[in-house]
N, C-alpha and C positions, 0 to 999 in steps of 0.2 A: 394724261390722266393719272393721279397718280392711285397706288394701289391702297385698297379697303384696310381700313382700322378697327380693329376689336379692343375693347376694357375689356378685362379679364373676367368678365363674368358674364360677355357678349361670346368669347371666345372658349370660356368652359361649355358652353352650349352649343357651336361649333365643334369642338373635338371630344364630347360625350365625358370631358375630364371635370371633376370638380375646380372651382378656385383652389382651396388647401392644395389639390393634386400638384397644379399648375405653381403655386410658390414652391411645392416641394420640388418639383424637377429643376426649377430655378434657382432653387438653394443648392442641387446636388450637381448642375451645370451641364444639365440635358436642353433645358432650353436658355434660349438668354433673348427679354422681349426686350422691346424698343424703350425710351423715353421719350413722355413729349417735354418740351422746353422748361415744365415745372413739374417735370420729375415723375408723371402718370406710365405706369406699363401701358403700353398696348403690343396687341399682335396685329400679325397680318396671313393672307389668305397663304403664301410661301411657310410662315411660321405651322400653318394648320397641317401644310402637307409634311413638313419634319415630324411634327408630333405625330402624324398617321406610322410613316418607317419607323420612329422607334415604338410603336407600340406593334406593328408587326415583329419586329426584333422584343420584346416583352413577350408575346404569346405563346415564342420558339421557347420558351424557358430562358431565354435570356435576363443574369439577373440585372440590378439595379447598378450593383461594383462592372458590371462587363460592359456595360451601359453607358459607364460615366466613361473608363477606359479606350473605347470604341468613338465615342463623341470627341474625346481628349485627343485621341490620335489623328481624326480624320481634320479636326483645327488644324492640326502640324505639315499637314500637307502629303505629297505621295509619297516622301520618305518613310511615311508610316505604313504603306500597303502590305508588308509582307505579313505587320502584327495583326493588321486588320483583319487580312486573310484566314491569319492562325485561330484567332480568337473565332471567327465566323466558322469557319470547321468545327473547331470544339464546339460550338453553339448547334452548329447543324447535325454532328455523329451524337450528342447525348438527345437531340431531337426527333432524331430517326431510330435511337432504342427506344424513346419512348413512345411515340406515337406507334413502334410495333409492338408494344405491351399493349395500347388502348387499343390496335386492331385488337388483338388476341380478346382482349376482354369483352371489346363487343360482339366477337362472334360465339364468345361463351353465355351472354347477354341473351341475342337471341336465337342460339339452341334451347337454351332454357324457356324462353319466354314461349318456340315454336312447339317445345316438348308438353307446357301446359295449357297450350293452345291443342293439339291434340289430344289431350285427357278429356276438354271439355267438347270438343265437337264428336266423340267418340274415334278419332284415327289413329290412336295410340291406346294400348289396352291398360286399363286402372291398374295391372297388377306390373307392368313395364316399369321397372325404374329410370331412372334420369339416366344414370350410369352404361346399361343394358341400351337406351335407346341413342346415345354417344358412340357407343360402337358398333349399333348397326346403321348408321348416320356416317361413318365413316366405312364402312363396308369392313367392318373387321372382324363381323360373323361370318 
């Protein structure tokens, strides 16, 4: 049996990516679809699950240039593992400063949002500022 065929606009509806998307990752040499004998792209169910990794690798803040880099080396074979490696660090330590900025900010998020949630149920007193209830929120009265 052999495996399932997608046209590019069967296959953007498969991986949530537009057509444009999908020529552009082909032009920038993230993916590379099939031809049939007169020259049609098509993908397959294999091709869906590359596209899923590298858009996992996209979401870490992985850019477009580390993208191609990482694609380019992993072609070349294990000789490439060590850059891989490097590059996927650098991907994962700017990932893990940033995702501890978005903790941070969502817990400022909701202190604030718990802070005028008690204004309005009466468990925080009108004349409490935001500031005043932070640091008794952290026990620093």
């Amino acid at each position: 049996m052999s495996e399932k065929q997608y046209r590019i606009g069967d296959f953007a509806q498969v991986t949530g990516l537009s057509s444009p998307t999908l020529r552009y990752y082909e032009k920038e040499g993230l993916i590379k679809p099939h031809r049939t004998d007169n020259g049609l792209r098509y993908y397959t169910d294999q091709d869906a699950g590359w596209i899923k990794f590298l858009l996992h690798l996209k979401s870490t803040g992985m850019t477009i240039e580390q993208l191609k880099k990482y694609v380019q080396w992993r072609a070349e074979g294990d000789s490439t593992i060590d850059k891989r490696v490097a590059l996927l660090q650098e991907v994962h330590d700017n990932f893990e400063k940033e995702f501890a900025e978005l903790q941070h900010s969502w817990t400022i998020l909701n202190d604030k949002l718990d802070w005028y949630k008690g204004k309005v149920n009466g468990h925080i007193e009108d004349s409490e500022s935001f500031a005043r209830y932070l640091k008794r929120l952290n026990h620093q009265e």
